[in-house]
TORVODREN-761977 format. One record per residue (C-alpha): y, x, z. Coordinates in steps of 0.1 Angstrom, whole numbers, padded with zeros to 4 digits, always signed. Layout:
BEGIN
YXZ...
This chain:
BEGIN
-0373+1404-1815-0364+1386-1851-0324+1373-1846-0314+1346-1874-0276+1335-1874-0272+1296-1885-0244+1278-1895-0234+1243-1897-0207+1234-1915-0182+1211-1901-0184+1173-1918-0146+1157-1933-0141+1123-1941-0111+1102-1941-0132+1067-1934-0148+1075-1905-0177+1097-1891-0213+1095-1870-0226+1123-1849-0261+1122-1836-0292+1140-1827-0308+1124-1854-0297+1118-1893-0316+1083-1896-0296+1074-1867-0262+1087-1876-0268+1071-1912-0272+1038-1903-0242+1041-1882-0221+1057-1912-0237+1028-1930-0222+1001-1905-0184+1015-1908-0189+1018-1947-0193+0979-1948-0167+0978-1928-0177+0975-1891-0156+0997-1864-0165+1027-1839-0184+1005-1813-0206+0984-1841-0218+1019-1855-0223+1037-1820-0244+1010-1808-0265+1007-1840-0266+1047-1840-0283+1043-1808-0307+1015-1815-0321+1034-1839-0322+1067-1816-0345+1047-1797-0371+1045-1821-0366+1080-1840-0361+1105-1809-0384+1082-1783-0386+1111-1764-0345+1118-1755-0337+1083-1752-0343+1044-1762-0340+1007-1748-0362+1018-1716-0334+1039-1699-0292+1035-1696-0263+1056-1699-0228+1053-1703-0200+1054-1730-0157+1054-1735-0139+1036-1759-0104+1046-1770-0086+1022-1788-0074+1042-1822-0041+1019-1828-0029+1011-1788-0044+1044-1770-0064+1022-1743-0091+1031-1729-0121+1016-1711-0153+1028-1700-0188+1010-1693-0217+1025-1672-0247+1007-1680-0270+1032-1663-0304+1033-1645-0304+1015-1611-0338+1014-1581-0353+0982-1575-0346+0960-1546-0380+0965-1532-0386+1006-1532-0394+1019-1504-0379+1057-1500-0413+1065-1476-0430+1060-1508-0415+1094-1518-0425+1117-1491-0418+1158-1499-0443+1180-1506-0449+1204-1474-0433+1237-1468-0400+1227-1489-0363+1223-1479-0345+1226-1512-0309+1232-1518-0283+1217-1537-0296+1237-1569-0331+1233-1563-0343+1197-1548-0378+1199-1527-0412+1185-1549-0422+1148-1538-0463+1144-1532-0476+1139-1568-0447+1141-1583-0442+1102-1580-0401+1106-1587-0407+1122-1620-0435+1107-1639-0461+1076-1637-0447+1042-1627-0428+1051-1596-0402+1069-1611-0393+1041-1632-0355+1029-1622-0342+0994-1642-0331+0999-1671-0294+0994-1686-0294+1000-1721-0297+0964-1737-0276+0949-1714-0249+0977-1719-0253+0977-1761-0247+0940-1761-0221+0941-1736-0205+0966-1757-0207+0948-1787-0193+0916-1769-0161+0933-1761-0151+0958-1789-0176+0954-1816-0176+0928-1848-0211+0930-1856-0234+0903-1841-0262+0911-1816-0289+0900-1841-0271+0919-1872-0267+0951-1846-0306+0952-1837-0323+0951-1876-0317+0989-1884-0333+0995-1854-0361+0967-1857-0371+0984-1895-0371+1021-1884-0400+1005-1856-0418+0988-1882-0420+1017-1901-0427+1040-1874-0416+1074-1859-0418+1099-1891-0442+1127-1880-0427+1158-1892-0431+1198-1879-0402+1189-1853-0417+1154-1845-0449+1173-1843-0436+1200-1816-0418+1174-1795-0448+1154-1789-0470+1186-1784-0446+1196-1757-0456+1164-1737-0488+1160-1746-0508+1164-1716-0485+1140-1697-0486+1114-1725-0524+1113-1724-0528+1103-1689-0506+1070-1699-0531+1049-1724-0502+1029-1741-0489+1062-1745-0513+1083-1761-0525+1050-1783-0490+1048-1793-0481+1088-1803-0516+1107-1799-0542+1111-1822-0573+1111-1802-0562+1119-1776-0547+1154-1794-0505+1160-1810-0501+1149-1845-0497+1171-1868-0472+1170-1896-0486+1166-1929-0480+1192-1955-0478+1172-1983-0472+1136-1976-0449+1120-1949-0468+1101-1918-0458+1077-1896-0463+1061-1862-0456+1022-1863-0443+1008-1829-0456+0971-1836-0451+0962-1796-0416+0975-1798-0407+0961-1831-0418+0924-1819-0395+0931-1788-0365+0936-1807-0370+0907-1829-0377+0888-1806-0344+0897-1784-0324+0894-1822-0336+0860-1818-0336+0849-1779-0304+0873-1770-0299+0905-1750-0300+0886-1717-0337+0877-1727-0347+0915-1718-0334+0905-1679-0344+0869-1677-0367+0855-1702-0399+0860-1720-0386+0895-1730-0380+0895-1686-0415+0884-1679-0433+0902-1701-0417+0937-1689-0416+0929-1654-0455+0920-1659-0464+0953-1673-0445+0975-1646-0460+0959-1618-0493+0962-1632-0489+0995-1631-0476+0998-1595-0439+1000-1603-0416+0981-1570-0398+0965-1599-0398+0926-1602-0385+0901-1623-0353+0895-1595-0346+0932-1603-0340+0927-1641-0322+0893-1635-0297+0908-1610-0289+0940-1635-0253+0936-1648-0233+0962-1664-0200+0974-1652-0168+0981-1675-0140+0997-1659-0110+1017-1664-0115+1055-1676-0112+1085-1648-0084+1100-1659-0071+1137-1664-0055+1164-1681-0066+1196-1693-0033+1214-1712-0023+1193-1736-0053+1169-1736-0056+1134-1716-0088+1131-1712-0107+1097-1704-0139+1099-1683-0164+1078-1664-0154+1074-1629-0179+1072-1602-0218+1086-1605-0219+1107-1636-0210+1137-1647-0171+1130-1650-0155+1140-1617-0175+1170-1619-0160+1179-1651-0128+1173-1644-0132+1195-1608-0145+1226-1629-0115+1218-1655-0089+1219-1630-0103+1252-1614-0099+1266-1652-0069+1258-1658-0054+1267-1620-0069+1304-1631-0056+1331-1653-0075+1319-1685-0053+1325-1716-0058+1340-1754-0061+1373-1741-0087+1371-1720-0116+1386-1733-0154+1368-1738-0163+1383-1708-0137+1378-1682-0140+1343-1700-0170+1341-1689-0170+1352-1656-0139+1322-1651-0160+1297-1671-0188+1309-1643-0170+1303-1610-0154+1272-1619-0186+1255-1629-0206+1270-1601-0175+1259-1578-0176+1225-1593-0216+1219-1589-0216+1231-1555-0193+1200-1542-0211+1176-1569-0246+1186-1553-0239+1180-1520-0210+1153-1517-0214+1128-1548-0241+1102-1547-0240+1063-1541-0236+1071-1503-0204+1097-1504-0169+1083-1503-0164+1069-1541-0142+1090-1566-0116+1080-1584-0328+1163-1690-0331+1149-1723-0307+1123-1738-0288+1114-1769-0251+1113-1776-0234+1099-1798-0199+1105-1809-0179+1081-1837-0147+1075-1849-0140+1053-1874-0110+1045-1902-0082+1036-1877-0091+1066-1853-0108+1042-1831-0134+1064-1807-0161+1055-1790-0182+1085-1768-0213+1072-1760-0247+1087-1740-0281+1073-1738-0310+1088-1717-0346+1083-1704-0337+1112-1685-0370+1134-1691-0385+1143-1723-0403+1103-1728-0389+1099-1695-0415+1086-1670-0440+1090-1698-0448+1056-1697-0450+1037-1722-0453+0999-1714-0485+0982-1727-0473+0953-1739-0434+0955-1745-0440+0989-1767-0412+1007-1749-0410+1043-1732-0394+1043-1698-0368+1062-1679-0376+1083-1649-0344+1078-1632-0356+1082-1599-0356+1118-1606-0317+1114-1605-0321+1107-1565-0321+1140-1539-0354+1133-1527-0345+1146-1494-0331+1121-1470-0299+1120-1451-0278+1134-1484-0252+1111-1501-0275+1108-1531-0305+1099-1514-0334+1076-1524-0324+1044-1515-0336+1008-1527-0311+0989-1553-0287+1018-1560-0278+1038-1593-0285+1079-1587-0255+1104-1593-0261+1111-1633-0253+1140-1654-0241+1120-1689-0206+1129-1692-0184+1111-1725-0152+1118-1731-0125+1111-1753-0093+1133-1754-0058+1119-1760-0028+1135-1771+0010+1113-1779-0013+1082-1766-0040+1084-1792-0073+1094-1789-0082+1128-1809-0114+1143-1795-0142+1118-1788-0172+1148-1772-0204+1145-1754-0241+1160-1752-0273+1159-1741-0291+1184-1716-0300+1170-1681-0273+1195-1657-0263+1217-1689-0242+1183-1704-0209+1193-1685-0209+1227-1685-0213+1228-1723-0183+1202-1729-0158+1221-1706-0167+1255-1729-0161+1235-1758-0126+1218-1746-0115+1251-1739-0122+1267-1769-0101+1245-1783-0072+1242-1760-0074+1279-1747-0081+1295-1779-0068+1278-1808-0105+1275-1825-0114+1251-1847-0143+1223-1836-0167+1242-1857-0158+1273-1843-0158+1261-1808-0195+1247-1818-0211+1285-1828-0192+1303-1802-0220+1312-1773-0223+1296-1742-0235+1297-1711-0247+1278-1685-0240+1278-1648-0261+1247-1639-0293+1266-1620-0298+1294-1595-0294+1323-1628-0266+1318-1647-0278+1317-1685-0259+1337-1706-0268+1332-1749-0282+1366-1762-0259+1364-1789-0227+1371-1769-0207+1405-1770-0228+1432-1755-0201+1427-1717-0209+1394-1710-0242+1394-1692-0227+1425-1674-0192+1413-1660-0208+1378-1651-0234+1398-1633-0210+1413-1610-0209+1377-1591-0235+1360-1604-0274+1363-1603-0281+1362-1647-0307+1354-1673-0305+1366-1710-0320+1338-1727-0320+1324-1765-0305+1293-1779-0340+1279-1784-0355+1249-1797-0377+1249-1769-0370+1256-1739-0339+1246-1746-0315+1264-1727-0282+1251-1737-0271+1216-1739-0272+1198-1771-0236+1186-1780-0221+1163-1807-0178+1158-1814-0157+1139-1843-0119+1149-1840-0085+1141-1860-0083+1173-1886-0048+1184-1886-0041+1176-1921-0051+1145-1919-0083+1123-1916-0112+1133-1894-0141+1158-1885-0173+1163-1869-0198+1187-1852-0233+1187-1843-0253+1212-1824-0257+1242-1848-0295+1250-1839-0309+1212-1834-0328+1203-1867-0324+1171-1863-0287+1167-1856-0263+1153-1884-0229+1144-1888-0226+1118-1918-0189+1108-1928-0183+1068-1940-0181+1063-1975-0153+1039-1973
């Protein structure tokens, strides 16, 4: 076994900073606030331009959600823009394969696999209605002005390089069975491989001609225009129950943040389907426990264990669109601009390239979010025609004295919350600092074996094994084992910080420049 230790160091800036999963991405955010445009103009140009430089974690085809605090007033808001079944689906369509009951860690298989991949497992998309929404409310930037980044990183094309290279290798037996697909990201039917010596690209012409011409028509043109017809046109062609009503009846919904506390934090989450009440559950179990400075890694993560395994057990089997309301692969993206202003925002086709379907004539990959639905019927998150599933994204920003200070997400399907309650705590229960909190290990209590990083103290695995099934695993590129989690935060002498996952090669935090 060959063990490396990496570091990232944490970014400062007084003007502002951009974490993302990607450095294009976080640069033309950066980019936006240095000219003078706040938190939500840079998070929603930060993930345009995801959408076109990490097609495989998230992009226009999919939804999400996001939290804006205000930096000078403390208010804050949140807007779920997710994924949402069509009208017309028909949950027979969706039979499970025979022999399987599931549980609430392990769902049963559907026949063919038809709520994962391939045109049935395409949900409506949210995330041009949501960006523009976004925009509209809190931003300065105009729609059209928002979307050229974005519009110039297609024309060029996705740069093929050795992690571009692995990512599309990964999927590369699902991408060939879609045509627009493997024309768009295969070479002859094969991976690309990254050139030694010269940089290659992969223009997305379809999806470059699709942003200009919603820069031009409007984001509401994506719903019910051209944009509308054309897309609705291509998913029924390929058997999706998706119609042009579907996209005209999407509409975003803003509402006011789920509210809690975790010591000395307010913290503002999405209410309803995501991964917020869940979080809060699992925090309230932690702090209710004996979790202090003394405890030691392992009985920390023994508590860190049981609260998150307590907390998943009620999400599992009594959230979804059907239970009594409470009050994969993605990309987050965390910003905070020159008056503290933060905006926590999360983006997702759900699978790696999602459905892996990528639509023949609008140039876009598309979410899977019927994957998000318990395929078994009867449960409060069943398959069920026009509803939004029960999500995993979970965005937060943190408040102390009335002002946000913490603005925390990440990506990793059921790893997301887990992850961001280990990282709150090592702040609030420990005293680190963000960049500590970011290399301390983890582990995650999101399946059957609790993961447990390789790289923590030699009593871990053995004192979480004493109530807890466990796996030994690596902090991996691939399979990737532990969320992937980005943070900017008020530094304590004064202007601001930021993190991004340690291990991801791609990840970046890149500070304003005025």
């Amino acid at each position: 076994m060959q063990t490396f230790t990496v570091q990232r160091p944490a970014v400062h800036s007084p003007h502002g900073l951009v974490a993302a999963q990607n450095r294009h991405a976080a640069e033309a955010g950066a980019a936006v606030l240095s000219r003078g445009g706040n938190a939500m103009d840079a998070a929603v140009v930060t993930a345009l331009v995801l959408s076109t430089v990490e097609p495989w974690l998230s992009g226009v085809g999919g939804g999400g959600f996001l939290v804006h605090a205000d930096g000078r007033t403390g208010a804050t808001e949140t807007l779920d823009f997710n994924v949402r079944a069509a009208a017309g689906l028909d949950p027979a369509d969706y039979p499970l394969t025979d022999g399987q009951s599931g549980n609430w860690f392990a769902w049963p298989a559907v026949v063919d696999e038809r709520n994962v991949s391939g045109y049935g497992a395409i949900c409506v998309p949210g995330a041009i209605a949501g960006f523009a929404a976004a925009l509209a409310r809190h931003g300065t930037l105009s729609w059209e002005e928002a979307l050229q980044p974005a519009i110039e990183h297609a024309e060029r094309g996705l740069e093929i390089d050795w992690f571009a290279a692995l990512c599309i290798a990964i999927d590369a037996a699902g991408l060939s069975r879609d045509p627009a697909s493997a024309a768009l990201l295969l070479d002859d039917g094969h991976p690309p491989k990254a050139g030694a010596d010269t940089r290659r690209f992969k223009p997305m012409a379809r999806k470059a001609a699709l942003l200009r011409r919603l820069a031009k028509a409007g984001a509401r043109d994506f719903y019910e225009g051209e944009s509308a017809g054309m897309i609705a046109a291509d998913l029924e062609a390929g058997g999706s129950p998706i119609r042009t009503s579907d996209l005209a009846a999407y509409e975003v919904a803003w509402a006011p943040a789920l509210a809690g506390r975790y010591r000395d934090f307010d913290i503002a989450a999405l209410p309803g389907l995501s991964g917020g009440p869940s979080f809060l559950d699992a925090a309230s179990r932690l702090e209710s426990g004996p979790l202090s400075r003394a405890t030691t890694p392992a009985q920390t993560a023994l508590l860190y264990a049981s609260a998150i395994r307590e907390a998943y057990a009620t999400r599992l089997t009594t959230l979804g669109h059907a239970a009594t309301p409470q009050a994969g692969c993605t990309s987050h993206v965390s910003v905070v601009d020159r008056d503290g202003t933060m905006v926590s925002l999360t983006n997702t086709l759900l699978s790696r390239f999602g459905a892996k379907v990528a639509l023949p004539n609008a140039g876009i990959f598309m979410n899977n979010g019927m994957m998000w639905f318990d395929p078994r019927p009867g449960q409060p998150n069943s398959i069920a025609a026009g509803q939004k599933p029960l999500a995993n994204m979970c965005p937060l920003v943190l408040s102390r004295n009335g002002r946000p200070v913490l603005a925390i997400g990440a990506a990793g399907g059921r790893t997301i919350f887990p992850t961001v309650l280990q990282l709150i705590s090592g702040l609030a229960d420990f005293g680190l600092s963000l960049e500590g909190a970011f290399h301390r290990p983890r582990i995650d209590a999101s399946t059957p074996r609790i993961k447990i990083d390789a790289r923590a103290e030699a009593d871990v695995a053995a004192t979480v094994a004493t109530a807890f099934p466990i796996e030994i695993v690596e902090d991996t590129l691939y399979p990737v084992n532990f969320s992937i989690p980005s943070a900017v935060m008020t530094a304590p002498d004064g202007g601001f910080i930021g993190m991004a996952h340690p291990t991801s090669p791609w990840a970046a935090v890149v500070a304003a420049t005025a």
